[in-house]
GUKE-559330 format. One record per atom (N, C-alpha, C): residue in one letter; x, y, z. Coordinates in steps of 0.02 Angstrom, whole numbers, padded with zeros to 5 digits, always signed. Layout:
residues N
AXYZ
...
This chain:
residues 342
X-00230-01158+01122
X-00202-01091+01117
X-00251-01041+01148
X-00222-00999+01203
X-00272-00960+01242
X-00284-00898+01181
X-00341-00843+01209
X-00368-00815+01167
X-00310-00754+01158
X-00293-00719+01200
X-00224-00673+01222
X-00182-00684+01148
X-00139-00767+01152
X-00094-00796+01085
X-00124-00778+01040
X-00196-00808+01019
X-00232-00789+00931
X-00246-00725+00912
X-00257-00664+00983
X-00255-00599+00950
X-00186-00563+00946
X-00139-00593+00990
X-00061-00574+00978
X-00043-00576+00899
X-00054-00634+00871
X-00058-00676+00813
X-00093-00637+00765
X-00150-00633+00782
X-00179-00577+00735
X-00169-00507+00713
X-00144-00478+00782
X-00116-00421+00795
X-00060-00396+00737
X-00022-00455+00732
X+00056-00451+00698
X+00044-00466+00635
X-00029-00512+00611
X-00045-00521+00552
X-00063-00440+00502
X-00126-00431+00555
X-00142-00366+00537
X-00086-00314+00491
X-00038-00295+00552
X+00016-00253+00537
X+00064-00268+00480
X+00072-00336+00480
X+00118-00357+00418
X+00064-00354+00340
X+00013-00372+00339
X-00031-00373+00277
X-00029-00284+00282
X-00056-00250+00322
X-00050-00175+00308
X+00021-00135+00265
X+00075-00147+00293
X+00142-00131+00277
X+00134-00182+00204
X+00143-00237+00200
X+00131-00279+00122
X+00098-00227+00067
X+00030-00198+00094
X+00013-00168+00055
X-00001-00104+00028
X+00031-00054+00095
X+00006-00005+00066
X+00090+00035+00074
X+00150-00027+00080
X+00211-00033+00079
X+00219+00022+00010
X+00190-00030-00041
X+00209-00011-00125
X+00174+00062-00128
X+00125+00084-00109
X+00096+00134-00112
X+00141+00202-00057
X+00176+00173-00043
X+00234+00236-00005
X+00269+00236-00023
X+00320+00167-00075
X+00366+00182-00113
X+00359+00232-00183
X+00296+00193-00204
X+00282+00234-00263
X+00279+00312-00256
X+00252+00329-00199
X+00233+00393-00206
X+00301+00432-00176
X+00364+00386-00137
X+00427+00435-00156
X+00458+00421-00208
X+00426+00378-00234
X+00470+00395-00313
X+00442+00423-00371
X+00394+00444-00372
X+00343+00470-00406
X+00378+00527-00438
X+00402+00554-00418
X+00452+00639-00433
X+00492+00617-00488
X+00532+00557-00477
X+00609+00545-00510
X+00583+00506-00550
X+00526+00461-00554
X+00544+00405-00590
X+00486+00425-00664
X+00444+00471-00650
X+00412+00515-00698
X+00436+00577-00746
X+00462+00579-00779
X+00516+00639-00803
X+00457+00696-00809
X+00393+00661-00824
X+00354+00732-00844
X+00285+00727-00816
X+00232+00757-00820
X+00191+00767-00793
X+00138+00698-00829
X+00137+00679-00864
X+00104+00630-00907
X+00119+00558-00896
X+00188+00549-00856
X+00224+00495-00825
X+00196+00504-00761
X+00214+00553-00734
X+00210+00566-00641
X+00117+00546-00638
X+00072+00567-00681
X-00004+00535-00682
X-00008+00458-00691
X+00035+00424-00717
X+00034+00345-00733
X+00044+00324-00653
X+00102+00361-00624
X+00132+00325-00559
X+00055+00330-00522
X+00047+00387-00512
X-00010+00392-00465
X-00071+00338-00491
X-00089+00343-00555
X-00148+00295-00569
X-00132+00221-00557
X-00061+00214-00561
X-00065+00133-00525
X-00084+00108-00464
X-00063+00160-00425
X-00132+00142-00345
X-00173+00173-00329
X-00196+00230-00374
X-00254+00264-00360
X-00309+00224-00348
X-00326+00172-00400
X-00380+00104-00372
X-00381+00083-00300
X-00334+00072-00265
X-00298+00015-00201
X-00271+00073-00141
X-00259+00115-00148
X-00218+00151-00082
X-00265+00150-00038
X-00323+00172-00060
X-00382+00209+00013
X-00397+00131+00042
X-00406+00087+00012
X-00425+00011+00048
X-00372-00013+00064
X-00305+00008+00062
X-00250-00035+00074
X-00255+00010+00181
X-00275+00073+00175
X-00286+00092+00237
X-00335+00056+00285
X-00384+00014+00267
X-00426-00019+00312
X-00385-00072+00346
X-00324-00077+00317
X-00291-00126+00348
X-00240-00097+00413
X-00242-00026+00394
X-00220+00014+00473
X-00260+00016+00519
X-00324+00049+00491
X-00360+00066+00543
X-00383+00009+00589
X-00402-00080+00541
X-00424-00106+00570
X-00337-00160+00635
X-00305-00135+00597
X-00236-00152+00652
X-00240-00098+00707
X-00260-00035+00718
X-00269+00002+00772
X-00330+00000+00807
X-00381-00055+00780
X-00422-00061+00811
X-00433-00145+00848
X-00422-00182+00818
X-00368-00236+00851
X-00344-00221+00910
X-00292-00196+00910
X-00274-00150+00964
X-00295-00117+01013
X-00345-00098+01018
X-00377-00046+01033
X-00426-00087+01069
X-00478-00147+01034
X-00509-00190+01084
X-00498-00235+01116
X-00421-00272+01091
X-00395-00344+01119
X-00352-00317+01169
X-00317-00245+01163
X-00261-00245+01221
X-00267-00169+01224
X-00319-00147+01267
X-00337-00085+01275
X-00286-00035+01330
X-00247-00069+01344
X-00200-00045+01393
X-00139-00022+01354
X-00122-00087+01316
X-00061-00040+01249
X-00099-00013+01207
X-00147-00014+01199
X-00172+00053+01158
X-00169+00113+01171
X-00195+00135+01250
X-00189+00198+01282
X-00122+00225+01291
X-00091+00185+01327
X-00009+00199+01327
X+00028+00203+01263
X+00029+00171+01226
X+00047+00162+01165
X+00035+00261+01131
X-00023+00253+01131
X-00053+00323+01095
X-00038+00377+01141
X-00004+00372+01207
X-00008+00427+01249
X+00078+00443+01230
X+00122+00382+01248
X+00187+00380+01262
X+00209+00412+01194
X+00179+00408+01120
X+00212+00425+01055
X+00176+00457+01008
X+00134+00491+01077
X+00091+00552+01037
X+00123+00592+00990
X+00155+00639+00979
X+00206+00651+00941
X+00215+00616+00878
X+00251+00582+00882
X+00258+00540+00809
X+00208+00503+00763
X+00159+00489+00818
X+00080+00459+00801
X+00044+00528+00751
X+00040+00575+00786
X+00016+00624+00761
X+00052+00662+00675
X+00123+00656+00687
X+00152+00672+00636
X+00137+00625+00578
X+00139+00555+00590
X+00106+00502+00541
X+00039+00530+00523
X-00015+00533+00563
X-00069+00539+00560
X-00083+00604+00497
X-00061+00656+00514
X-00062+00704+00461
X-00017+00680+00380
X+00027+00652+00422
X+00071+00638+00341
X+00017+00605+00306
X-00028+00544+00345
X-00064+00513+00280
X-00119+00542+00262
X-00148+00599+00321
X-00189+00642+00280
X-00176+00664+00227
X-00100+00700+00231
X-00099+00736+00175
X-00085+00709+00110
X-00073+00656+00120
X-00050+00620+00068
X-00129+00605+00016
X-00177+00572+00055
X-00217+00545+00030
X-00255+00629-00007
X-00256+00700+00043
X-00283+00748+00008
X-00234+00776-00071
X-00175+00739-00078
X-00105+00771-00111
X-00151+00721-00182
X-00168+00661-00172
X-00185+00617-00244
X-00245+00646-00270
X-00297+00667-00222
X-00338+00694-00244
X-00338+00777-00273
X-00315+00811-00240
X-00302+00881-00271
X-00253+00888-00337
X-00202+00832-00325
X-00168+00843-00387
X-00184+00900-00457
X-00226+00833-00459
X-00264+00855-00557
X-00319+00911-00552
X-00326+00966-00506
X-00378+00989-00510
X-00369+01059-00539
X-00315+01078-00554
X-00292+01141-00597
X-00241+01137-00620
X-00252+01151-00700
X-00185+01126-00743
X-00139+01173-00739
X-00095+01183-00679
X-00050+01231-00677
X+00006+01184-00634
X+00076+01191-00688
X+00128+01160-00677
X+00150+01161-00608
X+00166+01259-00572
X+00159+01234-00491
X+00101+01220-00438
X+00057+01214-00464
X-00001+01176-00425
X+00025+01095-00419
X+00021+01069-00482
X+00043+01013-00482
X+00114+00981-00430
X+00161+01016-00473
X+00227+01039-00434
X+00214+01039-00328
X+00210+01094-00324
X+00194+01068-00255
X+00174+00988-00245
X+00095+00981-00274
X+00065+00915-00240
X+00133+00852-00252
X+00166+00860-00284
X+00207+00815-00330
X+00246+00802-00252
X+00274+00870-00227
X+00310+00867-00168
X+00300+00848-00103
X+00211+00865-00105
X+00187+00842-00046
X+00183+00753-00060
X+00182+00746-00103
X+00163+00688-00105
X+00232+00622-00087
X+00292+00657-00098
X+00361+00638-00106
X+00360+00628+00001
X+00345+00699+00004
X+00343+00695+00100
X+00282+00650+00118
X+00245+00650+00108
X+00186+00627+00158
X+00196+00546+00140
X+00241+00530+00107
X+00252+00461+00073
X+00319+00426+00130
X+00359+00488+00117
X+00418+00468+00147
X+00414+00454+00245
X+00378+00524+00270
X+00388+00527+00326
X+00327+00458+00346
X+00296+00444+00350
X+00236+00368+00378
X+00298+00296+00363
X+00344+00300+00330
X+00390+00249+00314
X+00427+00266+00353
X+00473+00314+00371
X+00523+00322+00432
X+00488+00298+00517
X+00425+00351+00487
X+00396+00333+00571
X+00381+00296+00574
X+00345+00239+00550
X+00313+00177+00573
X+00415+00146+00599
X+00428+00116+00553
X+00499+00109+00555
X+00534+00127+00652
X+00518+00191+00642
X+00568+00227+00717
X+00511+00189+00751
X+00447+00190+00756
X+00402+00171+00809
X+00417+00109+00826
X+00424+00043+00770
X+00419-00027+00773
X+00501-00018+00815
X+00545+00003+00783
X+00627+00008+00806
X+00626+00011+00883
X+00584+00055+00921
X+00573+00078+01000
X+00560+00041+01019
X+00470+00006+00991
X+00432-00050+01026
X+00481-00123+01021
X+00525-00123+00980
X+00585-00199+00999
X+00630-00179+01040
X+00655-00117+01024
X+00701-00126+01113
X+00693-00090+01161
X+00602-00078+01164
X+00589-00050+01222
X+00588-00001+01235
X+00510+00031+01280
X+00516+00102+01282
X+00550+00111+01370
X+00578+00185+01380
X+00596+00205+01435
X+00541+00205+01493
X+00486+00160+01502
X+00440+00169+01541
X+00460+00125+01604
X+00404+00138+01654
X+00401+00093+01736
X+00340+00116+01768
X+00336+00120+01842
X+00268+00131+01856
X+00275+00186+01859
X+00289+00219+01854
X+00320+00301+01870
X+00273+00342+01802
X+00281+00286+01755
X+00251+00324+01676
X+00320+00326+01629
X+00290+00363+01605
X+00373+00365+01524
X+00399+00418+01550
X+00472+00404+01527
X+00515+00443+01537
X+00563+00490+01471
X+00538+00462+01398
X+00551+00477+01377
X+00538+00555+01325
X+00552+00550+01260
X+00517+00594+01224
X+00523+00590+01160
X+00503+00645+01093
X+00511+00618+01020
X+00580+00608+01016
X+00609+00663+01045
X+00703+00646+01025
X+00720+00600+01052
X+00694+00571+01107
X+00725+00501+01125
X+00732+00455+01090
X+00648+00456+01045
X+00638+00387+00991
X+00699+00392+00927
X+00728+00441+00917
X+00750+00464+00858
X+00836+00417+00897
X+00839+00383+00934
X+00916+00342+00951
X+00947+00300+00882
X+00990+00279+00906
X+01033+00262+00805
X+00992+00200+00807
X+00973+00154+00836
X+00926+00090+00817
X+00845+00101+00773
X+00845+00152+00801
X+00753+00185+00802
X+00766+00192+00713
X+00832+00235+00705
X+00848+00284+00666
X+00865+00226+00600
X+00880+00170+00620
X+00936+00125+00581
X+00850+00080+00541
X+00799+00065+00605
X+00728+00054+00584
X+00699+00086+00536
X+00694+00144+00541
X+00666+00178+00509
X+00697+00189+00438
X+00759+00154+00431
X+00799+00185+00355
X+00765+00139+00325
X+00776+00049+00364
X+00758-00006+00326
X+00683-00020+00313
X+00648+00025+00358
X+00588+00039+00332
X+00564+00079+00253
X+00595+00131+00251
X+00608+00172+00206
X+00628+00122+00141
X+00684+00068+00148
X+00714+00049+00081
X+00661-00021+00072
X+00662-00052+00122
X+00589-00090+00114
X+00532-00077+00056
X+00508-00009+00075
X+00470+00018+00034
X+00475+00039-00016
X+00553+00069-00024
X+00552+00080-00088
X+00562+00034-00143
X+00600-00028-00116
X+00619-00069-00136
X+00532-00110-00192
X+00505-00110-00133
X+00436-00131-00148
X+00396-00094-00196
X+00409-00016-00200
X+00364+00011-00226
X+00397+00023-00295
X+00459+00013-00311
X+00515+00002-00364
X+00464-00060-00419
X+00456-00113-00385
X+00452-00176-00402
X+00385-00164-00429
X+00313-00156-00391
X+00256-00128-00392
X+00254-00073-00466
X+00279-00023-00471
X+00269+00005-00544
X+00329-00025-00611
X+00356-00074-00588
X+00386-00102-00640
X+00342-00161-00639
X+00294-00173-00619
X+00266-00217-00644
X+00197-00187-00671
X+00178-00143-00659
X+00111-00084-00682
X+00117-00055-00737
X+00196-00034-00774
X+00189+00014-00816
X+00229-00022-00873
X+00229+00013-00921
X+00260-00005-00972
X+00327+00029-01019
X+00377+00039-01057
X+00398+00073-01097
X+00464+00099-01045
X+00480+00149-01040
X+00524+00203-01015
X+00512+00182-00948
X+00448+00185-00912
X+00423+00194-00851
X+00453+00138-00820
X+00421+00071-00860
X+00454+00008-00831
X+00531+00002-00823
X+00567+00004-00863
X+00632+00006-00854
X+00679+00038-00829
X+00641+00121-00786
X+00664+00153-00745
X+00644+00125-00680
X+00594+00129-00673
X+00561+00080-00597
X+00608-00002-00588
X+00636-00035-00637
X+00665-00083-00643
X+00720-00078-00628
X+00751-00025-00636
X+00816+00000-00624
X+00837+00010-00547
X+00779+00058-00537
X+00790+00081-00476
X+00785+00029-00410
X+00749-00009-00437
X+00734-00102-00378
X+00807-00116-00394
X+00832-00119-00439
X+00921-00164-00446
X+00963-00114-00385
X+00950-00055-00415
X+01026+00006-00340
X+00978+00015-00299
X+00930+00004-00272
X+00902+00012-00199
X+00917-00067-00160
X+00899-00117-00194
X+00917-00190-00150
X+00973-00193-00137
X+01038-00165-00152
X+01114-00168-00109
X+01098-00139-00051
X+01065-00091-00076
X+01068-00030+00007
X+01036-00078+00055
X+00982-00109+00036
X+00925-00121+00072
X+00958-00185+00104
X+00977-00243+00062
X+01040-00276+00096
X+01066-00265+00143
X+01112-00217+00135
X+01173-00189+00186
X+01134-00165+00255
X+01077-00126+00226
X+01023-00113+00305
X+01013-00167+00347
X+00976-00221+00301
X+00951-00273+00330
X+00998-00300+00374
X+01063-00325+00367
X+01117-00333+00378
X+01141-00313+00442
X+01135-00234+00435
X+01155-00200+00485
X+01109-00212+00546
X+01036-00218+00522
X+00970-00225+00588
X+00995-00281+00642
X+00981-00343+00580
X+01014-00385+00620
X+01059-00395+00671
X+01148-00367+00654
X+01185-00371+00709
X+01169-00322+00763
X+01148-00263+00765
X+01132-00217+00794
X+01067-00253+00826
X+01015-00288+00818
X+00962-00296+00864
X+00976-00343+00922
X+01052-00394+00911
X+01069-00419+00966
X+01055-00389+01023
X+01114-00298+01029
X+01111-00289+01093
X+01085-00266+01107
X+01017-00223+01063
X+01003-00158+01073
X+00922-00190+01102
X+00905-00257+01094
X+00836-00284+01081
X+00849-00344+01128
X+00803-00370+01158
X+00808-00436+01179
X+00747-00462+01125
X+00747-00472+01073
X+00716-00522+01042
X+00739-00577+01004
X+00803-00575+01031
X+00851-00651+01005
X+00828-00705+01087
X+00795-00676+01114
X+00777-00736+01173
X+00735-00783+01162
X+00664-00773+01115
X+00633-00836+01105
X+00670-00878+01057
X+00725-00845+01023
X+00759-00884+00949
X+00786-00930+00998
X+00827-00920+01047
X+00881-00948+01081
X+00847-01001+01114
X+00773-01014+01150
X+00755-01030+01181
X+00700-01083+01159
X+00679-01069+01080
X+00640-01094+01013
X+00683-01100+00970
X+00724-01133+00941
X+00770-01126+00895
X+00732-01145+00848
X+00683-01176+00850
X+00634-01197+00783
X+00605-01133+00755
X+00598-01076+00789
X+00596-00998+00783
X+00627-00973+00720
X+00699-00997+00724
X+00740-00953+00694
X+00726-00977+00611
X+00668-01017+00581
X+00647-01016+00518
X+00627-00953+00493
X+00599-00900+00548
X+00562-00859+00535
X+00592-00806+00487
X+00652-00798+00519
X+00719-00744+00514
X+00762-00772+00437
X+00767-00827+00450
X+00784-00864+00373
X+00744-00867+00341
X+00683-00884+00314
X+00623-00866+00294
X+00647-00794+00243
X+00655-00749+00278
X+00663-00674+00264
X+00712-00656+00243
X+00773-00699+00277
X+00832-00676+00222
X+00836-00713+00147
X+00797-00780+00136
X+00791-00805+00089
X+00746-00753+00039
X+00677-00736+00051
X+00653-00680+00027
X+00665-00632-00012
X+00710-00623+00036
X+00754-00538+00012
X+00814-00557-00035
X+00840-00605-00043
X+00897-00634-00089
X+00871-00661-00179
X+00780-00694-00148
X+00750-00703-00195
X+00729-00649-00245
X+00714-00582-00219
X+00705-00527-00265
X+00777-00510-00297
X+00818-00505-00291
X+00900-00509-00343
X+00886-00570-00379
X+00877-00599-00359
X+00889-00680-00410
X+00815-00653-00471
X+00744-00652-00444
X+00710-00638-00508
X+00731-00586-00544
X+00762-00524-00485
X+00757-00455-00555
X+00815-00495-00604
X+00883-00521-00585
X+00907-00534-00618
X+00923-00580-00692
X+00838-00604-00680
X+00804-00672-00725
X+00764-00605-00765
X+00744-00533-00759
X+00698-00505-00785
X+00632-00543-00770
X+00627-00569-00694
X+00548-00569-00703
X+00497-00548-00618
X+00485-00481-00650
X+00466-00441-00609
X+00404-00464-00579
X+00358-00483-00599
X+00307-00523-00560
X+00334-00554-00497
X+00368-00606-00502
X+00399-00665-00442
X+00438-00607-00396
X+00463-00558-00440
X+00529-00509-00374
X+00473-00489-00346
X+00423-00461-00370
X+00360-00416-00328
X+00334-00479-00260
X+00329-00522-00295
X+00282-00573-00228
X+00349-00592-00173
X+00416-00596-00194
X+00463-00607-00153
X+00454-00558-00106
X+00448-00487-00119
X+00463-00414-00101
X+00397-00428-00035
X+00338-00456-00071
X+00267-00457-00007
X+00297-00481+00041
X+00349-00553+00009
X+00356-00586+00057
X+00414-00585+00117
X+00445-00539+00093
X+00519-00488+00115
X+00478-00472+00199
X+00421-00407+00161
X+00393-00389+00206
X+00357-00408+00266
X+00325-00443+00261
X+00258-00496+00304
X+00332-00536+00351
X+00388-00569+00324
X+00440-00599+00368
X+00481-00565+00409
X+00499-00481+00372
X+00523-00474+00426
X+00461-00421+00482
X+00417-00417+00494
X+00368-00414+00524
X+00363-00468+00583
X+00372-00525+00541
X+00348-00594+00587
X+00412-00604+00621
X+00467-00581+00610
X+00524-00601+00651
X+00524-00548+00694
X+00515-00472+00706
X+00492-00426+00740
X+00460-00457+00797
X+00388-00469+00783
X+00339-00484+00817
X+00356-00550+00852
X+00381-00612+00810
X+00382-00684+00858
X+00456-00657+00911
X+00497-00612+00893
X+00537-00600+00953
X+00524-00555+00995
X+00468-00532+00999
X+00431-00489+01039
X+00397-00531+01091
X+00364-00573+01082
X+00302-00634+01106
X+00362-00638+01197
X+00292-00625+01225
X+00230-00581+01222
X+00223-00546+01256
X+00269-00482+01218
X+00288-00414+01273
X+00243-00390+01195
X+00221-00339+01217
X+00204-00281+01152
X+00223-00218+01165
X+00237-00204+01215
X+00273-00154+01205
X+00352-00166+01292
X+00398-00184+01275
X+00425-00179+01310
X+00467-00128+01366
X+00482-00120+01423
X+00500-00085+01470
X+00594-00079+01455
X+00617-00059+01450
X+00698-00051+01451
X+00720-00041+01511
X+00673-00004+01569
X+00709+00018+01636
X+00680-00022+01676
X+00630-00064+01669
X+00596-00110+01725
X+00561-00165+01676
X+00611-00237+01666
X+00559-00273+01637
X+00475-00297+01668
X+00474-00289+01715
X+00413-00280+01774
X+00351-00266+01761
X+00385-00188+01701
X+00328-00147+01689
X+00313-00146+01597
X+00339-00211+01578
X+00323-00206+01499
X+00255-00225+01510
X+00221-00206+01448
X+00145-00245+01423
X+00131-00289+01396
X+00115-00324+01403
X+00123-00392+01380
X+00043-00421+01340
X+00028-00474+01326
X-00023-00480+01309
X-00067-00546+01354
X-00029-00531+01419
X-00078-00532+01473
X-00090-00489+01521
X-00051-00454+01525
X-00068-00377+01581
X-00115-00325+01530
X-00114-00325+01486
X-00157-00267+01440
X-00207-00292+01394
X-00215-00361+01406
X-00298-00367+01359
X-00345-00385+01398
X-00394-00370+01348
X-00472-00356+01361
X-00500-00438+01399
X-00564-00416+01411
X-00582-00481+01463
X-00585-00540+01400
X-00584-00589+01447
X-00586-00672+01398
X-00661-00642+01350
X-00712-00624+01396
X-00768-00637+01355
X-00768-00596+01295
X-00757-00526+01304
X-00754-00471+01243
X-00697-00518+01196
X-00636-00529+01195
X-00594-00580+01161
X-00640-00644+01120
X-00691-00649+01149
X-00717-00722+01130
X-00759-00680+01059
X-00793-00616+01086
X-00837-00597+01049
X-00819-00570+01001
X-00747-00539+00977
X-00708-00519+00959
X-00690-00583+00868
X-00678-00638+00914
X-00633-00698+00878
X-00687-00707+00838
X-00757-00709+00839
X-00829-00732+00817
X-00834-00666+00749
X-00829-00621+00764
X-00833-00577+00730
X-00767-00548+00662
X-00703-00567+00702
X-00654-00567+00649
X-00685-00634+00612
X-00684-00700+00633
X-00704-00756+00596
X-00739-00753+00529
X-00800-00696+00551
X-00838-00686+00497
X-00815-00655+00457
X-00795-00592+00481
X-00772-00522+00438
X-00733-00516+00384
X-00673-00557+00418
X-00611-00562+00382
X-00610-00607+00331
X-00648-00644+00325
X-00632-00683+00261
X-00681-00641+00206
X-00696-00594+00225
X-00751-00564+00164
X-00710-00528+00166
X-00664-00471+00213
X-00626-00413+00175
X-00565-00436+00145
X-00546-00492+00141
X-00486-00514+00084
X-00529-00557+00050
X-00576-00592+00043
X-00602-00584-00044
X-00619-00508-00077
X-00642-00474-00050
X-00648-00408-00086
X-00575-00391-00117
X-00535-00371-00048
X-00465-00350-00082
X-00449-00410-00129
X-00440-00460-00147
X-00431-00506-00190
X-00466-00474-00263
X-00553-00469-00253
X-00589-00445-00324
X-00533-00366-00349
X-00536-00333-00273
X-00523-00269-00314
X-00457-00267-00341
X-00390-00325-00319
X-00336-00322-00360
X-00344-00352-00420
X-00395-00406-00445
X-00398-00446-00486
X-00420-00403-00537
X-00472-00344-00528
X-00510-00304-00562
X-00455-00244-00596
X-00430-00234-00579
X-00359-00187-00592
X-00301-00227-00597
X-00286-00282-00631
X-00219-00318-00627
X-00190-00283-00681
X-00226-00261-00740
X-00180-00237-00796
X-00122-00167-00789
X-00093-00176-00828
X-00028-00113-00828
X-00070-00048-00853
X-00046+00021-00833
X-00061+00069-00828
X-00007+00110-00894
X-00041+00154-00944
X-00017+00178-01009
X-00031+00257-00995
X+00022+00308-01032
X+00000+00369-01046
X-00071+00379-01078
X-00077+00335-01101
X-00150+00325-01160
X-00200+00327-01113
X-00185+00280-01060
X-00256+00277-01009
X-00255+00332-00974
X-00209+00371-00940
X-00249+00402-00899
X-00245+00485-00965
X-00232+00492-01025
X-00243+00550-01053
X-00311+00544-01076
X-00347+00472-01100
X-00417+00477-01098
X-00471+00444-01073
X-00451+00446-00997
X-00476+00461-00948
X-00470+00514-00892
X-00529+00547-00873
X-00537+00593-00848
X-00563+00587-00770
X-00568+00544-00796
X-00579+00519-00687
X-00508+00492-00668
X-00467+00490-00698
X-00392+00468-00685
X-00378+00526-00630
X-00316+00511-00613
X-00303+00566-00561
X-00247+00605-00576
């Protein structure tokens, strides 16, 4: 396997463990408003990933940096062509991450109030956009040698748009599951609730991606051409059928790991029908990027593989300690006496 394949591979790993995890942490925080009736609830939601959100981001940065050294060509283009929407993400998760922290810092109902709201947006919009972005990069941006031709309203087409919903229910779906398994009492059984009427929707999306990525995508070509492929895609619909079957057993643990596994598959069916365009051309297949026209030399790649080798198996034992260290459920009790709570 040339070096190009193992960082493609890695590339798609990256992005799917990122979305896995900091998935639940965007659901939670658009549901944070509704699924908290009061201010003493809406502090539980937040303290369930207040531990995990800021490290669940090393798994972006280090997927944009991936990027950034293995295929420095879709990086530039990439960041030039969707400046715009890059940027709008970029602030959303600023603000998000400044929204958990300011929260609690003056006990005044609309102080709170606002952050409550920012926190509902800066949650919601990084789930649409990643969503519209991934939606473009499968069926292709309007580029050639000429440069792009497009713009933000372009990305916003009903496929981009149709991405970005199932991105959205993805997450919430996930982040549903995630505080029904964190909290207890009222909390749990509203968060429980809300995973049962969000998985129809999320269904019917999924559903919809599918027939719609036929025409809109050429990434039914390696299926057609690999049919041993098409585990990937089944894989995922099995997944996603498996979270109805546990909630419906009441056992939220197994729906939650189905839900990881929802995620990470359909990622991998994204990505293996992508292979190995990364960002594709719609007006000149000629001029897609591939992950031999846009990566870095063999040797930087070599030096690269030596260094993830090491790295990576120490930053998922950490993330491992630090979920293991926080596995317990989150109570009004805990965060009213605690004061480093958020």
């Amino acid at each position: 396997m040339g070096l190009q394949i193992i960082w493609f591979v890695l590339w798609g790993v990256l992005w799917a463990v990122y979305f896995m995890l900091d998935g639940f942490v965007l659901g939670a925080g658009m549901l944070q408003r509704f699924i908290g009736r009061n201010d003493d609830e809406r502090r539980v939601v937040i303290n369930t990933v207040g531990p995990v959100w800021d490290g669940n981001e090393v798994w972006l940065i280090t997927a944009g940096g991936a990027t950034f050294a293995a295929f420095p060509t879709t990086y530039a283009l990439m960041f030039s062509y969707l400046y715009t929407a890059l940027l709008l993400l970029l602030f959303a998760l600023i603000v998000r991450g400044v929204s958990f922290e300011f929260r609690g810092k003056l006990e005044s109902s609309r102080w709170k109030g606002a952050w409550d709201a920012a926190i509902l947006v800066s949650s919601f919009l990084p789930a649409l956009l990643f969503g519209v972005a991934f939606g473009n990069i499968f069926s292709g941006l309007p580029m050639d040698r000429g440069g792009y031709h497009g713009s933000f309203i372009s990305l916003l087409s009903p496929f981009g748009l149709l991405t970005g919903l199932l991105f959205v229910l993805l997450f919430l779906e996930h982040g549903a599951l995630y505080l029904a398994a964190k909290t207890v009492g009222d909390l749990h059984g509203r968060a429980k609730r809300v995973a049962q009427r969000v998985w129809p929707a999320l269904l019917l999306v999924a559903a919809s991606f599918l027939v719609a990525a036929y025409p809109a995508t050429r990434l039914s070509e390696n299926y057609f051409r690999v049919p041993l492929l098409l585990a990937v895609p089944l894989a995922a619909v099995a997944a996603l059928l498996a979270i109805r079957v546990c909630l419906a057993r009441d056992r939220i643990l197994p729906a939650f790991a189905a839900s990881c596994a929802t995620i990470v598959l359909v990622v991998a069916t994204g990505v293996t029908g992508l292979f190995p365009n990364l960002i594709p051309s719609s007006l000149d297949p000629a001029s897609s990027l591939t992950i031999y026209n846009s990566s870095s030399s063999h040797y930087t790649l070599r030096i690269m593989t030596v260094v993830a080798a090491v790295f990576l198996p120490i930053v998922i034992a950490y993330k491992i300690w630090v979920y293991r260290l926080f596995r317990g459920k989150v109570t009004v009790e805990d965060v009213m006496g605690d004061e480093q709570s958020y």
